[in-house]
Every structure is written in structure tokens, then in C-alpha cells.
N, CA, C and O atoms as a GROMACS GRO file, in nm:
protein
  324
    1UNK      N    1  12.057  17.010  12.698
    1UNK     CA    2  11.960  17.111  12.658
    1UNK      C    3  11.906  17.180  12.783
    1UNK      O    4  11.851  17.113  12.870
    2UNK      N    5  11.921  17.325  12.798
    2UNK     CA    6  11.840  17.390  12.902
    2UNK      C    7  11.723  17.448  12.904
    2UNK      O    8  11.698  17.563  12.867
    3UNK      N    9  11.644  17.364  12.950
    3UNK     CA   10  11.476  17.382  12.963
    3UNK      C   11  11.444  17.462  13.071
    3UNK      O   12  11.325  17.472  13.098
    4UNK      N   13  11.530  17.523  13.142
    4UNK     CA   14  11.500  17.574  13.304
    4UNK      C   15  11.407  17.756  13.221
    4UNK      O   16  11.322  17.822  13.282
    5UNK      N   17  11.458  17.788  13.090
    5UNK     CA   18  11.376  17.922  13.066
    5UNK      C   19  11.279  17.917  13.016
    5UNK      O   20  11.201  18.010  13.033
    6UNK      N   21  11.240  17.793  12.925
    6UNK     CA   22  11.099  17.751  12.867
    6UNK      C   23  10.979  17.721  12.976
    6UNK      O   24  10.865  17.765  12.967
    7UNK      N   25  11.032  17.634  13.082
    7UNK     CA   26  10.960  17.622  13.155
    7UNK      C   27  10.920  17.691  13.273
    7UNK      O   28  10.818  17.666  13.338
    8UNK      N   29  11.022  17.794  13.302
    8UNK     CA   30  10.942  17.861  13.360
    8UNK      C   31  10.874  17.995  13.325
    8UNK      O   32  10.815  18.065  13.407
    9UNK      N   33  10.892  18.031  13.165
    9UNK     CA   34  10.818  18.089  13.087
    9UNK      C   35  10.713  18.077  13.087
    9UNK      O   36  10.637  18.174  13.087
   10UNK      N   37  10.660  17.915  13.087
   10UNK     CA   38  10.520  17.896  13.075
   10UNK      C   39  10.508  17.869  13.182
   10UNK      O   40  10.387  17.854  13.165
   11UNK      N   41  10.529  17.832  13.354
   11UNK     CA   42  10.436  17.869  13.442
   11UNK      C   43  10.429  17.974  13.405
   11UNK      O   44  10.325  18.003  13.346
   12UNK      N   45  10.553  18.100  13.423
   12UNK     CA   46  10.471  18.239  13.484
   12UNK      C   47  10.342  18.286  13.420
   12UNK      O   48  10.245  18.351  13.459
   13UNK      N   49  10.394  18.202  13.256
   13UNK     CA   50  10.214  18.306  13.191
   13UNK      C   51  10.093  18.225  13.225
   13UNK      O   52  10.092  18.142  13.316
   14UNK      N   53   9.970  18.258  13.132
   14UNK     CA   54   9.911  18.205  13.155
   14UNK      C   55   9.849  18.089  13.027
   14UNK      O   56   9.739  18.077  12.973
   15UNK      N   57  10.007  18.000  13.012
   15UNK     CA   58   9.953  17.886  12.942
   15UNK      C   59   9.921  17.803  13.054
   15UNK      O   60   9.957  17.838  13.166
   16UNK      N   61   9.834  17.661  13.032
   16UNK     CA   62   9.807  17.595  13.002
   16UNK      C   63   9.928  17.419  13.012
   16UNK      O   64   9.961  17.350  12.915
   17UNK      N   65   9.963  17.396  13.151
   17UNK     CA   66   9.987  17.262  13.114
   17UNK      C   67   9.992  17.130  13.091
   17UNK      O   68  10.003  17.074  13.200
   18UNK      N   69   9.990  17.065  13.017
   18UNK     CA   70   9.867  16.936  13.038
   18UNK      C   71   9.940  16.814  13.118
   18UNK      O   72  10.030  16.777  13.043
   19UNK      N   73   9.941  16.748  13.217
   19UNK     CA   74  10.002  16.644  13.236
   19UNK      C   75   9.933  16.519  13.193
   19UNK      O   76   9.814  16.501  13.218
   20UNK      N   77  10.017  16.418  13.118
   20UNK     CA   78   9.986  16.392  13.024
   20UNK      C   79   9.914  16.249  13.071
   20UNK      O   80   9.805  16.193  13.059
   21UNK      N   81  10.079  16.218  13.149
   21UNK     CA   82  10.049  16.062  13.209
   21UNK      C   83  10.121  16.074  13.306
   21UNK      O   84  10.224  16.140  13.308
   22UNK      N   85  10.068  16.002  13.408
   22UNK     CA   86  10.142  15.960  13.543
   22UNK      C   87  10.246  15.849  13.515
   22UNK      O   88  10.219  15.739  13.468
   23UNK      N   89  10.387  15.899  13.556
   23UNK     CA   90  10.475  15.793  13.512
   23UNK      C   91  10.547  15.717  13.664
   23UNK      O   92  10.643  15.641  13.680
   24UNK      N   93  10.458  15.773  13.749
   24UNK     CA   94  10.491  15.713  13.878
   24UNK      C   95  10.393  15.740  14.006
   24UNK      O   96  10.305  15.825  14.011
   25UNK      N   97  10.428  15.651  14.107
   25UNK     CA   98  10.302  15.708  14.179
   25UNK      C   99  10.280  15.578  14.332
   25UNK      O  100  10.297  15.456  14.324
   26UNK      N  101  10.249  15.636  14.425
   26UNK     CA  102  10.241  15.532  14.528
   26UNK      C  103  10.081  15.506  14.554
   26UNK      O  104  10.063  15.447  14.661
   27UNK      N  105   9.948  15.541  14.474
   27UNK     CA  106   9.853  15.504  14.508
   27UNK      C  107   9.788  15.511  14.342
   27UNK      O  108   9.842  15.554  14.240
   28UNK      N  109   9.655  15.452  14.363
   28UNK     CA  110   9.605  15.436  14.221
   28UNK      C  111   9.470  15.562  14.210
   28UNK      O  112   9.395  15.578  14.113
   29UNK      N  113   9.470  15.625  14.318
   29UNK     CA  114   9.330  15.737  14.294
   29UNK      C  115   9.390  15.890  14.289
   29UNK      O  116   9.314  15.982  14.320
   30UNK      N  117   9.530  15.917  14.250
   30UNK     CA  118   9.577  16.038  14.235
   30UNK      C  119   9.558  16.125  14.341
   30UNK      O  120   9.575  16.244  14.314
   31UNK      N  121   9.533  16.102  14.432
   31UNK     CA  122   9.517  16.167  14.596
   31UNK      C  123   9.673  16.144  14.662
   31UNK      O  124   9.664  16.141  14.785
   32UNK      N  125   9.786  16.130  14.624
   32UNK     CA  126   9.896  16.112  14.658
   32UNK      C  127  10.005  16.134  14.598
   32UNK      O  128   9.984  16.162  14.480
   33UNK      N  129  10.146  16.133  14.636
   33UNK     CA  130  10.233  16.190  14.549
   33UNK      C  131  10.267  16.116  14.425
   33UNK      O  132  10.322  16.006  14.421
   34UNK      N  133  10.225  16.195  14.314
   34UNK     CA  134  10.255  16.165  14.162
   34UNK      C  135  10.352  16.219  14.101
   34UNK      O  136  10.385  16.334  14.131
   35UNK      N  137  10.436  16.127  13.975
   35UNK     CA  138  10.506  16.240  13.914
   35UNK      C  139  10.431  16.204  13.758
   35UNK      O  140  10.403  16.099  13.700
   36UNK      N  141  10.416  16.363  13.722
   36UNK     CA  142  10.340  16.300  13.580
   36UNK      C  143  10.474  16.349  13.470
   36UNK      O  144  10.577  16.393  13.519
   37UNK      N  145  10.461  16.337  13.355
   37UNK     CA  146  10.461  16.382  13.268
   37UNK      C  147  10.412  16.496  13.159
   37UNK      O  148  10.306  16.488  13.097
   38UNK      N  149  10.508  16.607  13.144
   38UNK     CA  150  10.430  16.730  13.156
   38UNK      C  151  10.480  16.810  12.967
   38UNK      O  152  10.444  16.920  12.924
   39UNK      N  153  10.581  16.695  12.884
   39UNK     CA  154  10.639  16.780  12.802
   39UNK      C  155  10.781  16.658  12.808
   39UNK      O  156  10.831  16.586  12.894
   40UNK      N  157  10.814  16.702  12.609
   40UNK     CA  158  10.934  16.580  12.627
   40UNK      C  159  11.072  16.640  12.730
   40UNK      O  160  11.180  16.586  12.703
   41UNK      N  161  11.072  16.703  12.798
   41UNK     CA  162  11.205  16.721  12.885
   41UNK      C  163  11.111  16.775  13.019
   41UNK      O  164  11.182  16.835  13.100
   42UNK      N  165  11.029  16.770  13.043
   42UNK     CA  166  11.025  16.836  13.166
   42UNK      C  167  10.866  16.738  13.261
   42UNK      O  168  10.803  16.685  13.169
   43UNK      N  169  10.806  16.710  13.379
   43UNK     CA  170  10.730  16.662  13.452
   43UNK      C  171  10.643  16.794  13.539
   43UNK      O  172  10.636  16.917  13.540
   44UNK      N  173  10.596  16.698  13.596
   44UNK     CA  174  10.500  16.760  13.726
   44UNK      C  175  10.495  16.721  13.810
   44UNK      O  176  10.417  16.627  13.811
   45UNK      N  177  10.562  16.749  13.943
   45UNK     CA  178  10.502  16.642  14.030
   45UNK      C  179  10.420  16.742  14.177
   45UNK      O  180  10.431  16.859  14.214
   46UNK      N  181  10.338  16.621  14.229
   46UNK     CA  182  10.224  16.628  14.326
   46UNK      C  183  10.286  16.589  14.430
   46UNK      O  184  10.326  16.473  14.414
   47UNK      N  185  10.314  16.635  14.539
   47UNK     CA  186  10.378  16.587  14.672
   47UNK      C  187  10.306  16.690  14.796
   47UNK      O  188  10.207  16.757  14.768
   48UNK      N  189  10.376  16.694  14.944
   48UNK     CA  190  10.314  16.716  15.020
   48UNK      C  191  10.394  16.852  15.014
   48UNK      O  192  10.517  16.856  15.004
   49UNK      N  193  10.301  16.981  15.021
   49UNK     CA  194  10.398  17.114  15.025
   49UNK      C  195  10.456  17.144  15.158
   49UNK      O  196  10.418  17.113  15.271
   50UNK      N  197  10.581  17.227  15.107
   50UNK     CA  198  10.659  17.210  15.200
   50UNK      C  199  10.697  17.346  15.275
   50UNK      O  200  10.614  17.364  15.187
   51UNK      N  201  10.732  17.451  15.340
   51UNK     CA  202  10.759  17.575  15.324
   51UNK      C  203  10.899  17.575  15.311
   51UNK      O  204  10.963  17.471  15.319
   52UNK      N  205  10.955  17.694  15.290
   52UNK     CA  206  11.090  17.685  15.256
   52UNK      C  207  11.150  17.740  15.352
   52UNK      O  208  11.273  17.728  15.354
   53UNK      N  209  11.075  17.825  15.470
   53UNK     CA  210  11.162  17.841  15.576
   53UNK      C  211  11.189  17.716  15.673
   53UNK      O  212  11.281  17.702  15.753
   54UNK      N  213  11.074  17.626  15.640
   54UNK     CA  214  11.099  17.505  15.721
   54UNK      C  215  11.232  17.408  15.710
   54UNK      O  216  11.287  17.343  15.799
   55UNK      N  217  11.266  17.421  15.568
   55UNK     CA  218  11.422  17.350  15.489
   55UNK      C  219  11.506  17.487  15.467
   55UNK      O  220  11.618  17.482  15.417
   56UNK      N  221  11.471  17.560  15.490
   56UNK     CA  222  11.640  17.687  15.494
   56UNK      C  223  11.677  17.684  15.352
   56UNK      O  224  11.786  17.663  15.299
   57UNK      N  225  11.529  17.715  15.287
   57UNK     CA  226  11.587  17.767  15.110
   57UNK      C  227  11.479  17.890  15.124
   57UNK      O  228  11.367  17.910  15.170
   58UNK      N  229  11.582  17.961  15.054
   58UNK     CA  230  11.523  18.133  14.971
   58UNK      C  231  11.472  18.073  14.840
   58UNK      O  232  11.541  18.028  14.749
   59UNK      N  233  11.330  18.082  14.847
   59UNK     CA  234  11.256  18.034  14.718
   59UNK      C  235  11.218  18.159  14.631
   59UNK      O  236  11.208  18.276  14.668
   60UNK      N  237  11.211  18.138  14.582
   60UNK     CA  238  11.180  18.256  14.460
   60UNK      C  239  11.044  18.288  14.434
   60UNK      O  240  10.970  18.192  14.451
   61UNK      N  241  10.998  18.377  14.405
   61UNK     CA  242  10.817  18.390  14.379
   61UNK      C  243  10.802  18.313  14.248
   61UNK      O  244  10.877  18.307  14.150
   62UNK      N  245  10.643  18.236  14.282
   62UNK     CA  246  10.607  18.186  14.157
   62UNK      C  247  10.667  18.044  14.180
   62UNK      O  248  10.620  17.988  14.081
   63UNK      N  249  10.728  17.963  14.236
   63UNK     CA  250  10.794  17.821  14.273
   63UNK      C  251  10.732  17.801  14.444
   63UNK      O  252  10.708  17.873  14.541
   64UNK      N  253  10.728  17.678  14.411
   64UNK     CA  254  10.670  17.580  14.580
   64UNK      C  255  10.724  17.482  14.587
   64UNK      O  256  10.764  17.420  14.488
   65UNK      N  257  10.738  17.446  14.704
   65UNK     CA  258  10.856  17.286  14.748
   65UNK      C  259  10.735  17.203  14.769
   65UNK      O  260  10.629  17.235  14.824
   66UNK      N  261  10.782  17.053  14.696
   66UNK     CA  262  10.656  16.955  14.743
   66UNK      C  263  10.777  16.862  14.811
   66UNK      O  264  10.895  16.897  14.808
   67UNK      N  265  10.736  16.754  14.863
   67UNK     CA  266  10.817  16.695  14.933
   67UNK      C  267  10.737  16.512  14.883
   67UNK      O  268  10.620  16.476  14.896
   68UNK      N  269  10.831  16.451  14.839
   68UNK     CA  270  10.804  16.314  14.775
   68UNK      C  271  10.917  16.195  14.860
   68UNK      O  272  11.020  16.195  14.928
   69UNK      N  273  10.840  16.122  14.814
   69UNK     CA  274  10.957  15.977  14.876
   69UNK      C  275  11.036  15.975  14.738
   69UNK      O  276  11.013  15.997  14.619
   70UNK      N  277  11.151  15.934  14.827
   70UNK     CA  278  11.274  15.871  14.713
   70UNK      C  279  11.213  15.810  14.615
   70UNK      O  280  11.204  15.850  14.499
   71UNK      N  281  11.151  15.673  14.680
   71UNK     CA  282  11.144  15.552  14.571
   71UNK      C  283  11.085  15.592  14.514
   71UNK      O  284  11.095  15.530  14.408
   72UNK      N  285  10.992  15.693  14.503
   72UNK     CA  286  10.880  15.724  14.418
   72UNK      C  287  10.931  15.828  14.285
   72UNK      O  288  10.862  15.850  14.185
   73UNK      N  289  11.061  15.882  14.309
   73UNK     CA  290  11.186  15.973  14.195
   73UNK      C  291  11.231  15.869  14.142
   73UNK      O  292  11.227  15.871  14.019
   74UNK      N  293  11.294  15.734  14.212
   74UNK     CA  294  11.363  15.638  14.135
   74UNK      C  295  11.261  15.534  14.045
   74UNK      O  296  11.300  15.452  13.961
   75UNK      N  297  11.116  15.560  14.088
   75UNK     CA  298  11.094  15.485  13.986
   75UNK      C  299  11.017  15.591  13.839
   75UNK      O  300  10.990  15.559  13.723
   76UNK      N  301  11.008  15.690  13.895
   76UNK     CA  302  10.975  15.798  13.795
   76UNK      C  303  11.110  15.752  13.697
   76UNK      O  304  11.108  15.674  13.602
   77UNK      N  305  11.202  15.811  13.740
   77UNK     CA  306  11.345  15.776  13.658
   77UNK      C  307  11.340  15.656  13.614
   77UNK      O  308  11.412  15.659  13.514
   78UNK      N  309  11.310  15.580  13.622
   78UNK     CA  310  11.330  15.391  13.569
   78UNK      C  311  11.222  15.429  13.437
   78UNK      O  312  11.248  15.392  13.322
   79UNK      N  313  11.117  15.496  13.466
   79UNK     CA  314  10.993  15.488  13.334
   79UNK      C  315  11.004  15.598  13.268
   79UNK      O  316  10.916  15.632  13.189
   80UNK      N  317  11.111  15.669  13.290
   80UNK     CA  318  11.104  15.803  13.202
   80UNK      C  319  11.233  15.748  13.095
   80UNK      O  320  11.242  15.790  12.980
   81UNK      N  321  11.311  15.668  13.145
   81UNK     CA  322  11.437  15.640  13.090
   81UNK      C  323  11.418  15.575  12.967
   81UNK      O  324  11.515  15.541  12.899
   0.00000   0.00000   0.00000
């Protein structure tokens, strides 16, 4: 299923998205990189921003690079599964 036009339908407007639950996370006061749960196919995650000339990507307007630890994707993936 391709969610890549729904979702970025609703950033660009101005809904509203709720994250629901944190399904991963390396600290317990949300001051650190999280990945939540944002919708049944799609997340949110909280990491350290990144610029994109700094990693040599042409980003698109309206998108931002966060930058997360691995283990912290693999265990998102273990609780989303």
C-alpha cells in the first residue's frame, strides 16, 4: 500500500497529527529521540535535525532530516511488528 501521498497530503495542509504512542525511545522524559506512532501505516519520529547539505541530499520543501540511532529503528520495528 502507498501511503507516501496521504501523508504528505496531510503535512502540507493544515491537519492536525496526533502521535499517539511512543513505540520506542532511548529516554523516559521525551526530550530525546522518539519514534511515535502517528496512523495505522505511518510514525513520527523526534531525532537530532540534520541539514541536508551536511549529508549531500536535495531535500524537498516542507521535509527535514532528523538523525536517530539504529537501535532505536530496530526496536521501533520489533514493537510495530
Amino acid at each position: 500500500m502507498d501511503t507516501s501521498k496521504s501523508i504528505a497530503d496531510d503535512l502540507a495542509g493544515d491537519s492536525v497529527i496526533v502521535a499517539s504512542r511512543a513505540v520506542a525511545n532511548i529516554c523516559n522524559t521525551g526530550a530525546c529521540p522518539t519514534v511515535y506512532e502517528s496512523g495505522p501505516a505511518s510514525v513520527v519520529v523526534q531525532g537530532f535535525k540534520v541539514s541536508a547539505d551536511r549529508v549531500g541530499i536535495d531535500l524537498p520543501d516542507g521535509e527535514t532530516l532528523v538523525e536517530i540511532p539504529r537501535e532505536l529503528l530496530a526496536e521501533a520495528l520489533r514493537n510495530l511488528s
